[in-house]
N, C-alpha and C positions, 0 to 999 in steps of 0.2 A: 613597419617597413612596407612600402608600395608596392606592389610589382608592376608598376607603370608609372611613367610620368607623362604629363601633359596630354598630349593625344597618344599615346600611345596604346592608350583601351580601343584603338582603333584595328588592333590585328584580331582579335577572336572577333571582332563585333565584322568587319568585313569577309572574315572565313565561314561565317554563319549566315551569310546572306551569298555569298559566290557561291558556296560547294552543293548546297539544295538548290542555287539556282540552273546550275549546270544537269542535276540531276530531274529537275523535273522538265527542264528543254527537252534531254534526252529523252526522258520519258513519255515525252509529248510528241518530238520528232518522229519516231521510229515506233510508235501505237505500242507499245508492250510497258508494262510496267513492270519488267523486272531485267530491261535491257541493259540500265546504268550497273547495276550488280554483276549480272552475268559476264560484261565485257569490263577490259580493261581501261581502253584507250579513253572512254568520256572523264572519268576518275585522274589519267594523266593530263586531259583538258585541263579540267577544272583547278588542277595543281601547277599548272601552267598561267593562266589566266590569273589566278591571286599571288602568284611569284610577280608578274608583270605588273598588278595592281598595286602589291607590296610596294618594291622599287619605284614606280613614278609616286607612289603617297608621299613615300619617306622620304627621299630627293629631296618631294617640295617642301616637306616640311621641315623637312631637318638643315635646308639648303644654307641658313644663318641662324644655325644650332650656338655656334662658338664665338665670345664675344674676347678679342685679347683688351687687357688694360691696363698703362702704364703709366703707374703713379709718377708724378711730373717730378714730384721733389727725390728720390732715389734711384728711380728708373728701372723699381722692382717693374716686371712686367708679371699678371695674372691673368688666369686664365679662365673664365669664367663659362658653364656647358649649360645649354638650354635644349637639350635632346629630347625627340617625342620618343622612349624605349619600351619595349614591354619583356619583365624579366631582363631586363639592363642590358637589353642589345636593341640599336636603333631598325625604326621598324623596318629600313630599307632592308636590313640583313635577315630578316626573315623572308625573305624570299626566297633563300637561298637554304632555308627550312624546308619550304612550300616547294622547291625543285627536288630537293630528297625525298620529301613526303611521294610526287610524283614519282621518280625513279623504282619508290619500294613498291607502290600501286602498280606499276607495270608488270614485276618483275615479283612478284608476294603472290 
């Protein structure tokens, strides 16, 4: 069994490239290198910004996820899913991971 279909290897692979990216801006902004750790808010950033990323990827990709098709001679109608998911939830709804992920950043 998978834990992804189609594009959907695209949420750790995009998490791994936003959350160090947000860390070494910071890092680089504000001349210290332990400014990302010490503060909260760059951490609620950067779990903001892959929630936001999340949602327009998944949108577009999953936008004609679902195909219906209805066989002409009985008029069964199927239902047929082409979802890009990771861990069998579509990746838009991981952003909505990535906003709790932030919330407990904040407030942890």
């Amino acid at each position: 069994m998978l834990f992804f279909t189609r594009w959907g290897i695209l949420v750790p692979v995009i998490a791994m490239i936003v959350l160090p990216l947000v860390e070494y801006l910071t890092e680089t902004a504000f001349h210290d290198a332990n400014y990302y750790q010490n503060h909260a808010w760059p951490k609620v950033m950067g779990c903001l910004l892959l929630a936001e990323i999340y949602w327009l990827v998944g949108r577009r990709l999953n936008r004609n996820a679902t195909l219906h098709i209805v066989d002409p001679v009985t008029g069964e109608e199927t239902i047929v899913s082409h979802e890009h998911t990771f861990f069998h939830f579509p990746i838009e709804l991981w952003a909505f991971v990535a906003l709790i992920m932030g919330v407990i950043a904040l407030f942890g």
